[in-house]
C-alpha positions as MATLAB code, in Angstrom:
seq = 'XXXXXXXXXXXXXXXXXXXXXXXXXXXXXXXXXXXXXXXXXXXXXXXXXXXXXXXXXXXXXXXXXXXXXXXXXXXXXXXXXXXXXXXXXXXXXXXXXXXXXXXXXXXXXXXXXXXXXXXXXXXXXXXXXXXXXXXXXXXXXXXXXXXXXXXXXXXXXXXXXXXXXXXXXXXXXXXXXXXXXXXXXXXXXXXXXXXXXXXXXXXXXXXXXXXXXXXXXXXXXXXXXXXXXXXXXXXXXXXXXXXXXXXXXXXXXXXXXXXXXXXXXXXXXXXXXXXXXXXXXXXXXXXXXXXXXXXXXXXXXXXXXXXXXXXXXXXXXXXXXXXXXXXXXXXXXXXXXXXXXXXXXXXXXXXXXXXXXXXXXXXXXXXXXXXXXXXXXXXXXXXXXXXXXXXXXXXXXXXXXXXXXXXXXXXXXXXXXXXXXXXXXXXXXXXXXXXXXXXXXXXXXXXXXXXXXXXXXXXXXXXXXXXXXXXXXXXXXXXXXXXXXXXXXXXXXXXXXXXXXXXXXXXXXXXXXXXXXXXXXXXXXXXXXXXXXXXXXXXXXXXXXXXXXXXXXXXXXXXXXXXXXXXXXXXXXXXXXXXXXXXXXXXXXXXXXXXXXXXXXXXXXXXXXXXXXXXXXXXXXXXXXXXX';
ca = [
       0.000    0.000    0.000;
       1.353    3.147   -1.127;
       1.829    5.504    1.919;
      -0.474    8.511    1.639;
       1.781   12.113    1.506;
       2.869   13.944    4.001;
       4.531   17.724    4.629;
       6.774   17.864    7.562;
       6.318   21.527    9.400;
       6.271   22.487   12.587;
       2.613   22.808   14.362;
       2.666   26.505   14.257;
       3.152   26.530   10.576;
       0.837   23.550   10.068;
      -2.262   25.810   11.835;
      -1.412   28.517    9.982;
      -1.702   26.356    6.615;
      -4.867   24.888    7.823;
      -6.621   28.157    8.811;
      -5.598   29.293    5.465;
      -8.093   26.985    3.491;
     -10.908   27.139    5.325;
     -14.140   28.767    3.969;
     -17.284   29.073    5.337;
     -20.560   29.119    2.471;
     -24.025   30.676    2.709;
     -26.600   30.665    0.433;
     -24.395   30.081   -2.581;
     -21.784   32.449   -1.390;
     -18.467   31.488   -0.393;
     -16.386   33.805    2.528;
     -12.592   33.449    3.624;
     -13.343   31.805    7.842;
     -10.177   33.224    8.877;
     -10.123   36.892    6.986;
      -6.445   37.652    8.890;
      -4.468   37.140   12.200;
      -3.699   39.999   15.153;
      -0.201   39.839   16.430;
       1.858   40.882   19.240;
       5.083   39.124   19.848;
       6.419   37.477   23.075;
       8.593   34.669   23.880;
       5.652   31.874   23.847;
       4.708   32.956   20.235;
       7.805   34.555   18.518;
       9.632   31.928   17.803;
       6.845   29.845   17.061;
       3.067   31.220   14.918;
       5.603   34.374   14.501;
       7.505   32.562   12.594;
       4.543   30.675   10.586;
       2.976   33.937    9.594;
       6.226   35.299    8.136;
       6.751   32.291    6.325;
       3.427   31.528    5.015;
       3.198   35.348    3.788;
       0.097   37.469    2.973;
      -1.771   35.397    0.726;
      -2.450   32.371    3.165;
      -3.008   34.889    6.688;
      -2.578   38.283    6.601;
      -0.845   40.115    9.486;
      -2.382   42.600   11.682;
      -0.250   44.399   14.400;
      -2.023   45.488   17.627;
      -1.002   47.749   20.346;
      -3.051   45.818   23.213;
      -4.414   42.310   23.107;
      -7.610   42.929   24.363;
      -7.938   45.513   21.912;
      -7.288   43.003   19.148;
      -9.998   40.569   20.103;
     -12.311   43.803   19.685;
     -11.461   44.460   16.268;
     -11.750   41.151   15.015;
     -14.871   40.838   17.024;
     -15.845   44.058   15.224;
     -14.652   42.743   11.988;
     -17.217   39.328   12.822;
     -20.142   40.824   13.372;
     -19.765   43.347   10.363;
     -18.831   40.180    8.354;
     -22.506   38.671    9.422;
     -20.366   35.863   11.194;
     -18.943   34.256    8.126;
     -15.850   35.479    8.040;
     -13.571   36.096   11.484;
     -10.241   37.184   12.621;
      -7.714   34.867   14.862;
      -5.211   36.551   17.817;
      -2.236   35.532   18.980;
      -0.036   36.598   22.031;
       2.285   35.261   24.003;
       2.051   33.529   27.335;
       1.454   35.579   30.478;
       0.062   38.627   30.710;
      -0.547   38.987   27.041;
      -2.474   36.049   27.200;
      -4.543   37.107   30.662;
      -5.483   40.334   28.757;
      -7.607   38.295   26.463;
      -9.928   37.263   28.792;
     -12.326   40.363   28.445;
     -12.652   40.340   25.151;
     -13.214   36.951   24.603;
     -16.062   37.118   27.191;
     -17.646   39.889   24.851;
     -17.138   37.609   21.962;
     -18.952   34.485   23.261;
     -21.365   37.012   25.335;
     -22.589   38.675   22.103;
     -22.250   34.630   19.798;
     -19.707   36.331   17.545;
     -16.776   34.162   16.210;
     -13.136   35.051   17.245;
     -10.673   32.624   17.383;
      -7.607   33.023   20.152;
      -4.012   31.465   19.610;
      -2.509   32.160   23.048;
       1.211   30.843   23.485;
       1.138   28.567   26.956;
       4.160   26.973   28.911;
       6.144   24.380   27.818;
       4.474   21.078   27.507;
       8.035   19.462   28.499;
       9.184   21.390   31.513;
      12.753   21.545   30.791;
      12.265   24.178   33.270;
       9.775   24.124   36.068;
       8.647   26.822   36.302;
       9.661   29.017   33.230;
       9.223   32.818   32.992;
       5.541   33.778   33.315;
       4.313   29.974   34.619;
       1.399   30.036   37.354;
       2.260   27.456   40.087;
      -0.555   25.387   41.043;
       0.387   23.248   44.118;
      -2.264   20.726   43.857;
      -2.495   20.586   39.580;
       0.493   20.524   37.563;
      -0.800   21.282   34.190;
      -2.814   24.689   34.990;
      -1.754   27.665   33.356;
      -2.949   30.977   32.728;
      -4.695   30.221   30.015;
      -7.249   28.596   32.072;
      -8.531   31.761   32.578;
     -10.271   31.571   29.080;
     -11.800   28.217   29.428;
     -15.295   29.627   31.204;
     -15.513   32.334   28.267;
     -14.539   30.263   25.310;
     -16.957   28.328   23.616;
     -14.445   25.441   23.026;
     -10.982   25.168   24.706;
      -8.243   22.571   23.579;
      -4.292   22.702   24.892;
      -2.228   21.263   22.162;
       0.256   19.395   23.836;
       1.751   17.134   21.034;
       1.910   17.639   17.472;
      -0.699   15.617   16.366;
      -3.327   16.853   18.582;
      -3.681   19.769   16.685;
      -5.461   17.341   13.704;
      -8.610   17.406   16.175;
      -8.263   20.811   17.717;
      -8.157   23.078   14.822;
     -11.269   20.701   13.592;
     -13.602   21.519   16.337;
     -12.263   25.280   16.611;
     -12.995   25.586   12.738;
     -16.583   23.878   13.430;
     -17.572   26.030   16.601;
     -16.681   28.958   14.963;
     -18.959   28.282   11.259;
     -21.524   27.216   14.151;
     -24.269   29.604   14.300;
     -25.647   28.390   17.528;
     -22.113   27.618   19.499;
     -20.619   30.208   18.367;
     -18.155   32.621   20.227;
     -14.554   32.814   21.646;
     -12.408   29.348   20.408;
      -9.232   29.012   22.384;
      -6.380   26.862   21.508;
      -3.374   27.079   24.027;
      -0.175   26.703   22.095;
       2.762   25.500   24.076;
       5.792   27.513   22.892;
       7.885   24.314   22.076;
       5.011   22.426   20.544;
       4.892   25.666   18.358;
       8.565   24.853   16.608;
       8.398   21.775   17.110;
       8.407   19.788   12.999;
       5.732   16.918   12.346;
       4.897   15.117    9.672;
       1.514   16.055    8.282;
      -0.991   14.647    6.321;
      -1.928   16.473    3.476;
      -5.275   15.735    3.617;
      -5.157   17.699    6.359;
      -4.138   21.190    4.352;
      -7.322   20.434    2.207;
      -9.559   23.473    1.222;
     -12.864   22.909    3.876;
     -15.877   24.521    3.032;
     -18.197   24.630    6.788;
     -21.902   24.758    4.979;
     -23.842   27.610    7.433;
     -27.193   26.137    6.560;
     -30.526   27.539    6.983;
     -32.987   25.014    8.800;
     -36.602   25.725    8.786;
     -38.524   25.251   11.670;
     -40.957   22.590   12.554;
     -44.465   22.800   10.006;
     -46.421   22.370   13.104;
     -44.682   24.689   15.129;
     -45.228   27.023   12.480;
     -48.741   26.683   11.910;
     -48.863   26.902   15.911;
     -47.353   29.906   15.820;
     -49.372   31.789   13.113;
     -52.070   30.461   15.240;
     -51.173   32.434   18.125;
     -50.859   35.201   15.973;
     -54.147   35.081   14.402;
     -56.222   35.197   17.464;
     -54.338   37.858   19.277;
     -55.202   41.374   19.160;
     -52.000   43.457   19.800;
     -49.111   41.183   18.682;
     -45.872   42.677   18.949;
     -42.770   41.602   17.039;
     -39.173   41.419   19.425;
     -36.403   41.697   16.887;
     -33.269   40.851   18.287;
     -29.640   40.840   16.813;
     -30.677   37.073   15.029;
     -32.455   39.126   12.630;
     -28.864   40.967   11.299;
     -27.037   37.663   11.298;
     -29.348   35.433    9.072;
     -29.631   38.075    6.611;
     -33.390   38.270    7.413;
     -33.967   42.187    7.592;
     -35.890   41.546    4.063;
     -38.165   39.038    5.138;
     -39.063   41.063    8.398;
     -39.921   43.732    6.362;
     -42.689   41.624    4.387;
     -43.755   40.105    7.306;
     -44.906   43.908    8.822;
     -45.817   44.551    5.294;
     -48.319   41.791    4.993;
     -49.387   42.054    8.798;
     -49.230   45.650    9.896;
     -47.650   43.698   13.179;
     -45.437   46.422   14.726;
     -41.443   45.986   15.200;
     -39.395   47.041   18.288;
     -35.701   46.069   18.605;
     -33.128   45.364   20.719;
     -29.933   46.945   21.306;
     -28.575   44.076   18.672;
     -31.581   44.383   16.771;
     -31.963   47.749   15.348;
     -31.799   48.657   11.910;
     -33.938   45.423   11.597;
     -36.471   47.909    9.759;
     -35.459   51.010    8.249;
     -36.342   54.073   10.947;
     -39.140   55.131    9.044;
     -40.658   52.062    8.272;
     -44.364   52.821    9.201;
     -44.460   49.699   11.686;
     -40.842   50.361   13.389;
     -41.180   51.538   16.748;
     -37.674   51.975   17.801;
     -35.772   50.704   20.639;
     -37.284   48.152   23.475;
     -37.060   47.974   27.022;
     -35.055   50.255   29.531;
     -33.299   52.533   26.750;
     -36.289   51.782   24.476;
     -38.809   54.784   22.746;
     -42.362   55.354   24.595;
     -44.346   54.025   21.957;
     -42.291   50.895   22.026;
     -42.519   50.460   25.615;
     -45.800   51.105   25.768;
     -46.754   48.864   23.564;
     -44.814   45.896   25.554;
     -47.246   46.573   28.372;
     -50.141   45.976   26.453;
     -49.068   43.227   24.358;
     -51.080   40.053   24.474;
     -48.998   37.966   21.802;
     -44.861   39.026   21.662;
     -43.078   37.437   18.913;
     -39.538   37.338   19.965;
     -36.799   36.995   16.818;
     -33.481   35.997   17.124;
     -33.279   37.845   20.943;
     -32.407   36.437   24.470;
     -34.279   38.573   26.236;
     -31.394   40.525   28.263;
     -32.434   42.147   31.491;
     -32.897   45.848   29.476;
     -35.181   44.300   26.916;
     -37.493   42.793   29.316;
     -37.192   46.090   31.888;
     -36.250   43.150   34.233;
     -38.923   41.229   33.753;
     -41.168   44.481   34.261;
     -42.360   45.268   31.021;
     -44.364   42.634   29.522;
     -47.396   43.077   31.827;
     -50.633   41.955   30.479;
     -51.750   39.712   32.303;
     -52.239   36.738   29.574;
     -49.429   37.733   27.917;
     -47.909   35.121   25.406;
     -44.840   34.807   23.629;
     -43.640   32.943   20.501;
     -39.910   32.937   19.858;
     -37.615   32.078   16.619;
     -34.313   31.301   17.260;
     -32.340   29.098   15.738;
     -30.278   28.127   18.762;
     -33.276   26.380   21.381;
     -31.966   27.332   24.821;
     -33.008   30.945   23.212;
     -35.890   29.756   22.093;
     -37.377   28.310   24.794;
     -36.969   31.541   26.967;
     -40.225   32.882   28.814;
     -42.333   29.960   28.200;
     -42.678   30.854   24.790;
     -44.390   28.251   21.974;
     -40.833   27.914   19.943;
     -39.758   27.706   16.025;
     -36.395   26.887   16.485;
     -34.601   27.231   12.787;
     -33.407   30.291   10.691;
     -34.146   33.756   11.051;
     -34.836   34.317    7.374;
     -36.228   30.789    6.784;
     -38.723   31.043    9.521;
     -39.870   34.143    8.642;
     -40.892   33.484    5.433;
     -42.524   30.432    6.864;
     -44.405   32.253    9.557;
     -45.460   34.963    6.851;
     -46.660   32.327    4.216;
     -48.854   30.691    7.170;
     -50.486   33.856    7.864;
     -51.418   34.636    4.544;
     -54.496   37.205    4.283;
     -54.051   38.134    7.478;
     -53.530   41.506    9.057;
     -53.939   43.255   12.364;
     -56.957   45.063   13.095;
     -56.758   48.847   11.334;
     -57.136   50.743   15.261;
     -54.338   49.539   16.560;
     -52.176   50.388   13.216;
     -53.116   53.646   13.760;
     -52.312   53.301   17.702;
     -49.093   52.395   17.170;
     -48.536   55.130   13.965;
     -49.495   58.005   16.206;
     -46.973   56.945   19.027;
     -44.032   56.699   16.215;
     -45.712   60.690   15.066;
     -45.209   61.339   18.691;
     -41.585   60.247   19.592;
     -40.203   61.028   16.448;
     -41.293   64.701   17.770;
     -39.096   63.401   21.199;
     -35.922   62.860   18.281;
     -36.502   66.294   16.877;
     -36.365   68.255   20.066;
     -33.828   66.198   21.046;
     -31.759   66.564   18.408;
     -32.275   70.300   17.816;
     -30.508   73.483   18.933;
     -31.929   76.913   19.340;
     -28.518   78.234   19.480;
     -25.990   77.058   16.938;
     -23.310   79.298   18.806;
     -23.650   77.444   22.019;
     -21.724   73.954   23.210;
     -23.810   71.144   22.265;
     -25.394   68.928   24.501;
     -24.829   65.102   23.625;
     -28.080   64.465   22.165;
     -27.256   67.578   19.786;
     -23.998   65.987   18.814;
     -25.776   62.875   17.753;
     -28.440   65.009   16.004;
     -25.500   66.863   13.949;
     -23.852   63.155   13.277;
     -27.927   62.159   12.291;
     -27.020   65.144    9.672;
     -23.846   64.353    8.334;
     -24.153   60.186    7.652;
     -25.756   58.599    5.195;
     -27.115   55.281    4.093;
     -23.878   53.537    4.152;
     -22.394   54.950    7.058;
     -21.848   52.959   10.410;
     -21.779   54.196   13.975;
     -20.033   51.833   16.440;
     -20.584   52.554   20.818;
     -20.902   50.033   23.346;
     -20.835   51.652   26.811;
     -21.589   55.121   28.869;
     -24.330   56.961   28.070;
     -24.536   57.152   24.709;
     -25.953   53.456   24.264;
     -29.079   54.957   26.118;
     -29.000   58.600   23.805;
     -28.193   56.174   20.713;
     -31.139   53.363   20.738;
     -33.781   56.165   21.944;
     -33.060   58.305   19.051;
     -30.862   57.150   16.349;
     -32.467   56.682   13.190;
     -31.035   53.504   11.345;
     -30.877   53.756    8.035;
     -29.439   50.454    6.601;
     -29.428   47.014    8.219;
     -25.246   47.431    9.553;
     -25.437   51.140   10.616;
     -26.319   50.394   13.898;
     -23.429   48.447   15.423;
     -23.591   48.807   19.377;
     -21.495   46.128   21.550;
     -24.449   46.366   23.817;
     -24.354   42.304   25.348;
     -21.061   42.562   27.270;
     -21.186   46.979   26.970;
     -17.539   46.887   27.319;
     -15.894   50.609   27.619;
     -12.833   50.832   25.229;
     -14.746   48.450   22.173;
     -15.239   51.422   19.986;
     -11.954   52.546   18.140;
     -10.884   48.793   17.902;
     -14.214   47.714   17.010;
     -14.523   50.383   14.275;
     -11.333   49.068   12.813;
     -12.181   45.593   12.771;
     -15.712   46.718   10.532;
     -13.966   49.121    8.821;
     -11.825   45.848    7.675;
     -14.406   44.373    6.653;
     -16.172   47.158    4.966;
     -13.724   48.977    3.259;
     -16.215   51.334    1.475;
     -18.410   52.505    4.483;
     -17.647   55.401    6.428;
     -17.211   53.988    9.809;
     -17.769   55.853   13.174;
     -16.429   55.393   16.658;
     -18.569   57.070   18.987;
     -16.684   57.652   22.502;
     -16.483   59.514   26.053;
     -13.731   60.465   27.652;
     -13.990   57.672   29.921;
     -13.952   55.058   27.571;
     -11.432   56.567   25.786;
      -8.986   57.109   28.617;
      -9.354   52.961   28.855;
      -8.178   52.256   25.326;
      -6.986   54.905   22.955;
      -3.822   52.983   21.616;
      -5.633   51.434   18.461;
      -5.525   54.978   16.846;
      -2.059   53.938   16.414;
      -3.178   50.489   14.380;
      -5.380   52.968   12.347;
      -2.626   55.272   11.775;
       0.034   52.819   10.684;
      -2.444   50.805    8.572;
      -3.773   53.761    6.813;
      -7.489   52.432    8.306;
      -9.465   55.391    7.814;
     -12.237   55.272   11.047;
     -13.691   58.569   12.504;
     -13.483   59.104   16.393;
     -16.176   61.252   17.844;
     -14.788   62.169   21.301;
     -17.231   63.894   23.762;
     -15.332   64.996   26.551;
     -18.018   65.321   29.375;
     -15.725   65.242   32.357;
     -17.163   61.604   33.865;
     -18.686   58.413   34.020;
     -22.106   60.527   32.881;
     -23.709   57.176   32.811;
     -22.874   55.739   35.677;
     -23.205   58.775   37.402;
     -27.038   59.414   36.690;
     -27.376   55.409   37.813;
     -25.220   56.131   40.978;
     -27.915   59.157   41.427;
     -31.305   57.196   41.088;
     -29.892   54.399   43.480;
     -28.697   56.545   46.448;
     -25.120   56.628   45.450;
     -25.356   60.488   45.058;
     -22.944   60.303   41.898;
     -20.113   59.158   44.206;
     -16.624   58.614   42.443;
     -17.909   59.500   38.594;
     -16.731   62.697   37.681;
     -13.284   63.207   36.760;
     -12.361   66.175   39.423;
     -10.232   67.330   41.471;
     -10.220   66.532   45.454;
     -12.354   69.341   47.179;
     -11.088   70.710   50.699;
     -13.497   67.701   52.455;
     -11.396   64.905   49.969;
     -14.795   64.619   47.970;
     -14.108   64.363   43.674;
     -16.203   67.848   43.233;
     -13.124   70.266   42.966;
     -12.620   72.135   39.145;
     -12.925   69.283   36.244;
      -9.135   68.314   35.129;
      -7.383   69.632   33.157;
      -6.779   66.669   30.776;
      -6.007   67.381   26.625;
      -8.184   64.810   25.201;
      -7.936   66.241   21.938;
      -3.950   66.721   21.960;
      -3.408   62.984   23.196;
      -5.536   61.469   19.725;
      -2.979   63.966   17.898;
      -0.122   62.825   19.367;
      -1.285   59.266   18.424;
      -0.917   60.632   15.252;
      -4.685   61.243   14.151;
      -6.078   64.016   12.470;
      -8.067   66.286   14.810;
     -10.723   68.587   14.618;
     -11.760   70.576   17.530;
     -15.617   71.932   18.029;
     -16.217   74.271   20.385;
     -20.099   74.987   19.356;
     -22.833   73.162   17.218;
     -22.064   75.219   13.953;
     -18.465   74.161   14.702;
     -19.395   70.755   14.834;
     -21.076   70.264   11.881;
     -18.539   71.448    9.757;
     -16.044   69.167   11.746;
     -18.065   66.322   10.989;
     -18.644   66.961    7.506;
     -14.758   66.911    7.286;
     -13.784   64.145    8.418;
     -16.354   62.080    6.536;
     -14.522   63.279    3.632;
     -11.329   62.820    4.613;
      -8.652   60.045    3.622;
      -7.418   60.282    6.940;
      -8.203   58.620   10.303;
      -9.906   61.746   11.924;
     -11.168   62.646   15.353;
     -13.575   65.227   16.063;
     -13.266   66.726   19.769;
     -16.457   68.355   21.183;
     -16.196   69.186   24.930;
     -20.271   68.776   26.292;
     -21.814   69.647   29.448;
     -20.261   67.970   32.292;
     -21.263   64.764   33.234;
     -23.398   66.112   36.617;
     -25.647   67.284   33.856;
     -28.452   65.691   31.776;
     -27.787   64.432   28.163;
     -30.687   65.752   26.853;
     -32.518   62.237   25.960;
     -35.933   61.351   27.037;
     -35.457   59.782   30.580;
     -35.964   56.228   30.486;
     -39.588   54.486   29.691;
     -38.860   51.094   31.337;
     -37.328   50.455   34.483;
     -33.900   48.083   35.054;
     -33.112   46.653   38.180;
     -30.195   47.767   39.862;
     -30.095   46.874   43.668;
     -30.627   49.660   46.551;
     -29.467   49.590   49.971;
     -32.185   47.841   52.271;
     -30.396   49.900   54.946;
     -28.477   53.170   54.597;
     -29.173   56.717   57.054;
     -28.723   59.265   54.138;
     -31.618   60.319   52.903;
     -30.962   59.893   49.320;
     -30.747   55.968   49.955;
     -33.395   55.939   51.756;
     -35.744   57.678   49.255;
     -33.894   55.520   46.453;
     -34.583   52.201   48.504;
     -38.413   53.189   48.169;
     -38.360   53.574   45.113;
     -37.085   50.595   44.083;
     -39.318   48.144   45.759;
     -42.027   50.257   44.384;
     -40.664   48.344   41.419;
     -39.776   45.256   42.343;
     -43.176   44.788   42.929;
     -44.143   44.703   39.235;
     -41.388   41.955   38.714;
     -43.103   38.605   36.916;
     -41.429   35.554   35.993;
     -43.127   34.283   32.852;
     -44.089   30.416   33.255;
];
C-alpha cells in the first residue's frame, strides 16, 4: 500500500496552513473563515506562529499588528459581526500577561455569539524548566496555566500538547466557529515548544474545507402553531433581536410587517432590523427603548420574539411585559433561546422562519385601530428625536443628544456608527435613526468601555467602502486609545467622535437614582473635604488622539461641529472630532428612560438619598413577573 503524503512543518506553521483553506458558504456564497491574524510578539509565540505567519506570507493569513491584546480581540470581534459571522479574525499573544489580557474580550465575543478565534502561546508542555518565565504554580495541579482563565468564556478550549493533537483541535475550533448556535470565543493554548516543534503532516489535512452555514426551517407544526397564536391575538408585537442581522433576514421582516401591519421594536442588537421610518418600526425596546415601544410591551397580548435572548434591558427586568395573559412565541435558531419565557418555539433560521411564519399567515392583518395606535406613538416620539436633536442656538456647546443630532445630519445610508458603553448606548437606541441594516453596530451584550476605536477598525476591515464611526467619552477613551495607532500605521481610515463630558455621565445618573449620590464619577479634582467635586481636570483629550498621530478637529459649538463632521467624513485620513459637552453632573438631553432596570438599593443606609432611592425601588420590584 502506497503511503499517503505527508509535509513535515512544525505545528505553528501547520495551523497557519490549515486556517488558510478554510471557507465558510451561505446561500451560494463562499467567505474566507479566517479573513487575517492579530499579532503581538512574546517569547511563547515569537519563535513559534511568529515565525509561521512570516513564512506563510500574505496570501495564506494576513498580518495585523495590535497595540493591546484585548484591543485586538475587539477588532476582530468588530470585523465578525460586520462580516454577518462568516468570516472572522484569529489573535495571537504570548504567554502571560498577554495572554490574561484576552480574557475580556473573549467574554464579549462568546457574550454577544460572535466568532473570534484566540491562539494564546502557553508553557512548555516538556518542563525543561519548572517553572519558566511567566508559569502560574498550582500546588495541587500541575498542568494549569494561565490560560485557564479563558476556558469559562470560550466556547471550546483545547491545549495542544503534542503535534498531532492539533489534527482534532483546529477541527472543532474551525466547526464552533462556522456554528451559528455555538458560536463565540475558540481558544487553543499553544505551548511555545510544541509551536517549533516539525511533524509530519498529512496532506489531507491542508485540504480546502468549506463549513456549509445552513438555513434550517422550523418545525411545520410549530409554524402553523405559531401563526395560530398570531391570528387570534389582538396586539401582537414583534421582538427583533440581533438574530435578525445575522441570518440576513432584515428583508423578510420587512414583508412580514408589510403583509401584517404587526409592529417591530428592537433590541440593542436588533436595530436597523427595519429602516427608521418604516411605518411599523417603533424603535428601541425595554429600559433605553422609545415610549411608543414600551408602551406597547405593556399591552401586548402575543410578543413574537426573533433571534433575541431577552437581556435584562429588553425585558425592563422582567417588568415590562405586563398583560396579564401575555404570550410569547420565539424564533431562534439556537433552542436554549428559544425556549426563553415559556414561549411556543420555532427553532430554525431567522430568514427561513420568517418566510414560513409569513406564508402561514397569509391574508391576514392586524386590526386597522391599533395600526393607527401604534402610527401616532411613532408621530409622537419622532417629535421626542426632533427636540432632542435640535438646537436653538448654533453658537452654544452642544449637549450630547445635539452631537448625535448633527452626526444624524452628516451620515448617510452607508455609514456605520459603532458605541458600546456610557451613556450614549441609552441617547443612541432612543433616538438614532437607522438607516441600513449594519449602521447600527452597538457592543451592547457585554457593553464593554474601550470596544469602539478597535471595534470600528475591525468593521472598517471588513467594509472597506463605508464610512465607519467610533462614537466615545472620555472615559472610555482614557481605557483604550492605543488602536488609533493600528489605524494610523495601517492607513485604516475610522472617525473618532470624542465627547469629553468630564465623567462616568452614565454611571453617574445610575449612581444618582440608586442613592449613590454620583459618588466617584466625575473626573475632578479633590475638594477641601477629599470629595471628587473640585474644578474638572485639566486633561487634553484632543492633543493625546494627535499625538497618536490622528487628524483632529476641535468643536467648540454646534455650527463648529457640523462642519467638523462633515470633514472628516470626507477625509482620507483617520480623523477625530473633539467636542467638549456639558459635564457629566448634567443631563444628556434624551428622554429619561420608559422602562425600568433593576439595579439593587441599599435595604439599609441613614442618608436620605438611599433611603428615598430604597423606596423607590421596591415600588418596582413589585411589578417583577417571571413568565411560566
Amino acid at each position: 500500500m502506497t503511503p499517503s503524503p505527508t509535509r513535515r512543518l512544525t505545528v505553528a506553521q501547520a495551523l497557519v496552513e490549515f486556517l488558510g483553506r478554510q471557507y465558510t458558504e451561505r446561500d451560494g456564497r463562499r467567505h474566507r473563515l479566517i479573513g487575517a491574524c492579530w499579532g503581538i510578539f512574546g517569547h511563547g509565540n515569537v519563535a513559534g506562529l511568529g515565525q509561521a505567519l512570516l513564512e506563510s506570507g500574505p496570501e495564506r493569513m494576513p498580518y495585523l499588528q495590535g497595540r493591546n491584546e484585548q484591543a485586538m480581540v475587539h477588532a476582530a470581534v468588530g470585523y465578525a459581526r460586520q462580516s454577518g459571522r462568516l468570516s472572522a479574525q484569529a489573535v495571537t499573544t504570548s504567554i502571560g500577561p498577554g495572554a490574561t489580557n484576552l480574557v475580556t474580550g473573549a467574554a464579549l465575543a462568546t457574550v454577544n455569539r460572535l466568532p473570534v478565534l484566540l491562539l494564546p502561546g502557553d508553557t512548555f508542555a516538556t518542563r525543561p524548566a519548572d517553572p519558566v518565565l511567566q508559569q502560574l504554580e498550582v500546588p495541587s495541579a500541575g498542568d494549569v496555566s494561565v490560560n485557564d482563565c479563558l476556558r469559562p468564556v470560550s466556547k471550546y478550549f483545547d491545549r495542544v500538547t503534542r503535534p498531532e493533537a492539533l489534527i482534532p483541535a483546529a477541527l472543532q475550533a474551525v466547526r464552533v466557529l462556522a456554528d451559528p448556535v455555538d458560536t463565540g470565543a475558540v481558544t487553543l493554548a499553544l505551548p511555545q515548544d510544541v509551536q517549533a516543534e516539525a511533524y509530519d503532516w498529512p496532506e489531507e489535512f491542508f485540504a480546502e474545507r468549506v463549513w456549509h452555514v445552513r438555513r434550517p426551517a422550523p418545525d411545520a407544526d410549530a409554524v402553523a402553531e405559531a401563526a395560530r397564536a398570531v391570528r387570534n391575538a389582538a396586539r401582537p408585537l414583534i421582538v427583533a433581536g440581533g438574530g435578525i442581522h445575522h441570518s440576513e433576514a432584515e428583508d423578510a421582516l420587512r414583508a412580514l410587517a408589510d403583509a401584517t401591519g404587526i409592529p417591530v421594536a428592537s433590541t440593542q442588537a436588533g436595530k436597523g432590523s427595519l429602516r427608521h421610518d418604516h411605518p411599523a418600526d417603533l424603535g428601541g425596546i425595554g429600559h433605553t427603548g422609545t415610549a411608543v415601544a414600551d408602551d406597547l410591551a405593556r399591552t401586548a397580548d402575543l410578543v413574537i420574539g426573533i433571534g433575541t435572548r431577552y437581556s435584562d434591558f429588553t425585558t425592563a427586568s422582567n417588568t415590562l411585559f405586563a398583560a396579564p395573559d401575555v404570550r410569547f412565541v420565539n424564533l431562534n435558531i439556537a433552542p436554549f433561546d428559544a425556549h426563553k419565557m415559556a414561549a411556543a418555539t420555532l427553532v430554525g433560521d431567522a430568514r427561513a422562519g420568517l418566510e414560513a411564519l409569513t406564508g402561514a399567515l397569509a391574508g391576514h392583518r392586524v386590526d386597522a385601530a391599533y395600526e393607527a395606535e401604534y402610527r401616532t406613538g411613532r408621530d409622537r416620539w419622532e417629535q421626542s428625536v426632533e427636540r432632542a436633536f435640535a438646537a436653538e442656538d448654533d453658537g452654544a456647546r452642544p449637549s450630547q443628544t445635539q452631537v448625535l443630532g448633527a452626526l444624524d445630519g452628516v451620515v448617510g445610508d452607508e455609514d456605520v456608527i459603532v458605541n458600546a458603553a456610557g451613556s450614549l448606548p441609552g441617547d443612541l437606541h432612543k433616538l438614532w435613526r437607522a438607516r441600513s441594516p449594519r449602521q447600527y453596530h452597538l457592543e451592547y451584550g457585554y457593553s464593554c468601555m474601550g470596544y469602539e476605536i478597535p471595534g470600528a477598525i475591525g468593521v472598517r476591515l471588513a467594509a472597506p467602502d463605508r464610512p465607519v464611526w467610533a462614537l466615545v467619552g472620555d472615559g472610555t477613551y482614557l481605557m483604550m486609545p492605543t488602536e488609533i495607532v493600528t489605524a494610523v500605521q495601517e492607513g485604516i481610515n475610522i472617525n473618532v467622535v470624542l465627547i469629553q463630558n468630564h465623567g462616568y455621565a452614565s454611571i453617574g445618573g445610575l449612581s444618582e437614582q440608586t442613592g449613590g449620590e454620583r459618588f466617584g464619577t466625575a473626573y475632578r479634582f479633590r475638594a477641601a473635604d477629599g470629595s471628587y467635586t473640585g474644578d474638572p481636570l485639566p486633561v487634553d483629550l484632543a492633543a493625546n488622539a494627535a499625538s497618536l498621530g490622528m487628524a483632529v478637529i476641535s468643536a467648540r459649538t454646534v455650527r463648529e461641529l457640523r462642519e467638523a463632521l462633515a470633514e472628516a467624513r470626507a477625509s482620507d485620513l483617520p480623523t477625530c472630532v473633539y467636542v467638549e459637552t456639558e459635564t457629566a453632573d448634567t443631563v444628556s438631553g434624551a428622554p429619561g428612560a420608559q422602562a425600568w432596570w433593576d439595579v439593587p438599593v441599599a435595604q439599609t443606609a441613614t442618608r436620605p438619598a438611599a433611603v428615598k432611592a430604597r423606596e423607590e425601588y421596591e415600588r418596582h420590584t413589585a411589578d417583577r413577573r417571571r413568565h411560566l
